[in-house]
DRENSE-755712 format. One record per residue: residue in three letters; x, y, z of N, C-alpha, C, O in turn. Coordinates in steps of 0.02 Angstrom, whole numbers. Atoms other than C-alpha are relative to their C-alpha. Example, Ala and Ser with C-alpha at 12.3 -4.5 7.8 and 13.67 -1.06 7.14 Angstrom:
BEGIN
R fivex n.east n.north   n.up ca.east ca.north  ca.up c.east c.north   c.up o.east o.north   o.up
R   ALA     45     -59      0     615     -225    390     45      60      0     97      59     33
R   SER    -42     -59     -3     684      -53    357    -39      55     37    -14     110     45
REM end
This chain:
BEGIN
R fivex n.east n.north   n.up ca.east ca.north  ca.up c.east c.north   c.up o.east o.north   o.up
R   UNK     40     -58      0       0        0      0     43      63      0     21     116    -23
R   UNK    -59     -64    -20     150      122     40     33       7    -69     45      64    -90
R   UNK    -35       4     77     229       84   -133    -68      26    -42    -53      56    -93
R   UNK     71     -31     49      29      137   -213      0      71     23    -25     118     -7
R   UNK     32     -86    -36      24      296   -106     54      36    -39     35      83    -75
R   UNK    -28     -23     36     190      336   -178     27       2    -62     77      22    -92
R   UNK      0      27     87     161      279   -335    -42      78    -41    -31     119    -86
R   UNK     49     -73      0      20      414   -325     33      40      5     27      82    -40
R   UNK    -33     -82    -19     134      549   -253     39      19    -64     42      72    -96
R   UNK    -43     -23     91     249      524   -414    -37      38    -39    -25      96    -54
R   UNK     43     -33     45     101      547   -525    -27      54     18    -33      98    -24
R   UNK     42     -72    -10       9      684   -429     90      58    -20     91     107    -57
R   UNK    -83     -64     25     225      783   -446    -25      -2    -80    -48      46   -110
R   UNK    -19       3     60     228      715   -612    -60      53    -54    -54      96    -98
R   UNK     71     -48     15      46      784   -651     14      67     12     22     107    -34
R   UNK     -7     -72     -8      72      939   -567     50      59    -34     34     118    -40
R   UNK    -56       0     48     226      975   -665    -23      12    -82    -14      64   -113
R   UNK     47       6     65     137      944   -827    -60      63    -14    -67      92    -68
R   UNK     34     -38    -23       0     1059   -748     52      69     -1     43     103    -52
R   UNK    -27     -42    -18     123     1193   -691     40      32    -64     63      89    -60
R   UNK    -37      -9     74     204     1203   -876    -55      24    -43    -41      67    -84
R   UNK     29     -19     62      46     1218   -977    -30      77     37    -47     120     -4
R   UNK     12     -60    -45       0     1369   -839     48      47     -8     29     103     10
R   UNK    -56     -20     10     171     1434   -884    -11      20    -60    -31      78    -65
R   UNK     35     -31     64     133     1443  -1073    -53      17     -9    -61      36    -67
R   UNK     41     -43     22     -23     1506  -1056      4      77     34    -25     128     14
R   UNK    -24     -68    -16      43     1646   -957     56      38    -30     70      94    -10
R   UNK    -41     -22     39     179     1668  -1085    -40      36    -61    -27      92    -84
R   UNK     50     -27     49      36     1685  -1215    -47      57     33    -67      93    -13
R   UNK     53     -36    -25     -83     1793  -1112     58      60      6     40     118     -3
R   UNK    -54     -52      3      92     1891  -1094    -10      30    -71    -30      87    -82
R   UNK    -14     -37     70     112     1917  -1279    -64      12    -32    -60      35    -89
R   UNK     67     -17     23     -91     1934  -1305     -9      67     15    -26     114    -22
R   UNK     -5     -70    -62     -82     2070  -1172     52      53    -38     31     106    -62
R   UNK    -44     -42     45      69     2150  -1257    -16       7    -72     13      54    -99
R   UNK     13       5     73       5     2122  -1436    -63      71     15    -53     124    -14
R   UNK     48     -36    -14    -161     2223  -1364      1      62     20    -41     105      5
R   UNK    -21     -52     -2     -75     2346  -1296     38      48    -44     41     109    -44
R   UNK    -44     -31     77      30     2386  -1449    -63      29    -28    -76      89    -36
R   UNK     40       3     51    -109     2364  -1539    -58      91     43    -67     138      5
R   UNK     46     -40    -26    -236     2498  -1413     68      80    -29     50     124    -68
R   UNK    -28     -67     21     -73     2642  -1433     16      21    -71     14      80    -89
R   UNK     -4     -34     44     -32     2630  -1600    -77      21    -51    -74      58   -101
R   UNK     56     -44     15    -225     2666  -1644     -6      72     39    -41     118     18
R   UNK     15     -86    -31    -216     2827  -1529     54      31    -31     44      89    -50
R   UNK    -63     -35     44     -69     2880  -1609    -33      17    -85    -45      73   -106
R   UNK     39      13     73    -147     2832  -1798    -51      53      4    -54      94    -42
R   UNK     64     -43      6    -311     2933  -1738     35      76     23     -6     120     10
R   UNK      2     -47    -20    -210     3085  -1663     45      30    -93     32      75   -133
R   UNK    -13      -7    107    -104     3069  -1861    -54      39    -28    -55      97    -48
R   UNK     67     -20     64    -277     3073  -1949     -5      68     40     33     107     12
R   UNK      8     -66    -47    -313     3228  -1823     32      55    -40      3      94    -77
R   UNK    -34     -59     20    -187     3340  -1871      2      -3    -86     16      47   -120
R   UNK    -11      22     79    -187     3261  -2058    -74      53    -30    -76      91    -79
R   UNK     80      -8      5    -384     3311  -2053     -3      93     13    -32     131    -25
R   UNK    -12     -75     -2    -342     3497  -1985     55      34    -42     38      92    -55
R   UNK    -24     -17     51    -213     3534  -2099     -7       1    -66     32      35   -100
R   UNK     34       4     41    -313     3489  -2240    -55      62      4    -54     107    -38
R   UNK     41     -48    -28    -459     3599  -2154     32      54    -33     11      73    -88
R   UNK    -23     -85    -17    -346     3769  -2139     28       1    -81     16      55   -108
R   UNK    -38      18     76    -253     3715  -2331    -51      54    -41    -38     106    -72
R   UNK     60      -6     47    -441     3730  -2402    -26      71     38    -25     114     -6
R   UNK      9     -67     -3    -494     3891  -2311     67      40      0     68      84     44
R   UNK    -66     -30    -11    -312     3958  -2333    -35      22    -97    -55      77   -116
R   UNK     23     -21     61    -367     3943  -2528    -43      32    -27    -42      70    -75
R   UNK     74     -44      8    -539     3995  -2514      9      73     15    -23     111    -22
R   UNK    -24     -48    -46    -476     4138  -2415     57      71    -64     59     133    -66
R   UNK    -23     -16     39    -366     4177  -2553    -36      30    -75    -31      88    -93
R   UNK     47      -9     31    -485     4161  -2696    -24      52     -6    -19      91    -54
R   UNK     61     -52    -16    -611     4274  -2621     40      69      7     11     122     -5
R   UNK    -27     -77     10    -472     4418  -2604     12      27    -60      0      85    -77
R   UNK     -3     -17     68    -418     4394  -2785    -69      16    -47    -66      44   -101
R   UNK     70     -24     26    -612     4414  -2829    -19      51     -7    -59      66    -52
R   UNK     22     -41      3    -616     4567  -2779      4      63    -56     23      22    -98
R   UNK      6     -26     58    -618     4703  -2921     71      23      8    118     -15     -6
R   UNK    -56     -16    -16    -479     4807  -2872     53     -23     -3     96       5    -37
R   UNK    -56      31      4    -351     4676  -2831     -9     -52    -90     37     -69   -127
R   UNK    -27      11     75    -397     4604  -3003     10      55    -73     28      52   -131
R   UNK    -28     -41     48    -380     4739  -3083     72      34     -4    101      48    -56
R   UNK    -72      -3    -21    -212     4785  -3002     45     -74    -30    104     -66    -47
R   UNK    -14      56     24    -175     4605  -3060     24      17    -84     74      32   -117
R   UNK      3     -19     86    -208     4632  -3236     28      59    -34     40      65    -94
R   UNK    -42     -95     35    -130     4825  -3259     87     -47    -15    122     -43    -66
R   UNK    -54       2    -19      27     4725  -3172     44     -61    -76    101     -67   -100
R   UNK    -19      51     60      20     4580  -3318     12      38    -51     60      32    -88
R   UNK    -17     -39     98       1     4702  -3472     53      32     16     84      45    -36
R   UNK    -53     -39     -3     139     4800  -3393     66     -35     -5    121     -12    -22
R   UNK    -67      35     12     254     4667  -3390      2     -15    -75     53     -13   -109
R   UNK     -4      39     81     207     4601  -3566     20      66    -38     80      76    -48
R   UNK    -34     -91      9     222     4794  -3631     69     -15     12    103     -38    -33
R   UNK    -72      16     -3     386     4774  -3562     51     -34    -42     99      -7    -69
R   UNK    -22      25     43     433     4623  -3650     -9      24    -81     44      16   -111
R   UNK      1     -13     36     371     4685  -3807     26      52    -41     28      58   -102
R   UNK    -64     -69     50     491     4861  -3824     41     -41     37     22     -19     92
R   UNK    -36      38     -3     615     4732  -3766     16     -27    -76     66     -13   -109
R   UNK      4      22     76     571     4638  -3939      2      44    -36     23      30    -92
R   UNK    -14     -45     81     564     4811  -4040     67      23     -3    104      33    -51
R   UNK    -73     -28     -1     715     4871  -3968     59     -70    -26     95     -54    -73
R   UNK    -49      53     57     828     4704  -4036    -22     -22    -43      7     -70    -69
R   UNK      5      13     79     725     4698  -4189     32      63    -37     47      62    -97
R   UNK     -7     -58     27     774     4871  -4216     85     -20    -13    108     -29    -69
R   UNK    -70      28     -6     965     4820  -4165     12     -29    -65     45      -7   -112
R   UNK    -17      65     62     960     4675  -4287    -25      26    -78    -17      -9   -129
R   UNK     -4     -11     68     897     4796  -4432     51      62    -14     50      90    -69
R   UNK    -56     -41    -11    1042     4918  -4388     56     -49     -9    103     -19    -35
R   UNK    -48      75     35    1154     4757  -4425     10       8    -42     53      43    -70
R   UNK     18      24     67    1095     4702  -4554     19      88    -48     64      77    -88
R   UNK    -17     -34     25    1113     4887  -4631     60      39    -11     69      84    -53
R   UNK    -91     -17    -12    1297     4924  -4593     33     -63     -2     75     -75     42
R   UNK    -36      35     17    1350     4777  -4665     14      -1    -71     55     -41    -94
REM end
């Protein structure tokens, strides 16, 4: 009977052992579930504070343009616009008479 009891005591170690290991890997897994979850919970608050600023800089972009727009609408600044274009093109163009003129002063003293 003494040799059955500790026949038992082996198996209840040997059991418990067996027991105490798969308790071991599931606390290794519940470790890296737990850490996977937690990764996983910050890099969505991070991702959503991204889209955030992604989402307001887009915002201020589009009334930055609108904003813009609506000043160039006004008569004045397009008409100050438009004096400032023909004045440059004007420009270029006695640019072009003055070295066509050059190039027929060449051409005639040769």
């Amino acid at each position: 009977m003494k040799q059955f009891i500790k026949g038992l005591g082996v198996v209840a170690l040997m059991f418990g052992s067996v027991l105490t290991a798969n308790a071991q890997d599931e606390a290794k897994q519940d470790g890296f579930l737990k850490r996977a979850f937690r990764d996983m919970k910050e890099s969505a608050k991070l991702q959503r504070k991204i889209d955030k600023a992604n989402f307001q800089a887009t915002k201020l972009e589009t009334k930055a343009f609108y904003e813009e727009q609506k000043r160039l609408s006004k008569p004045s600044v397009r008409t100050a616009a438009e004096r400032e274009r023909m004045n440059k093109e004007l420009e270029e163009a006695n640019h072009r008479v003055e070295s066509a003129k050059a190039l027929v002063e060449a051409a005639k003293t040769k």
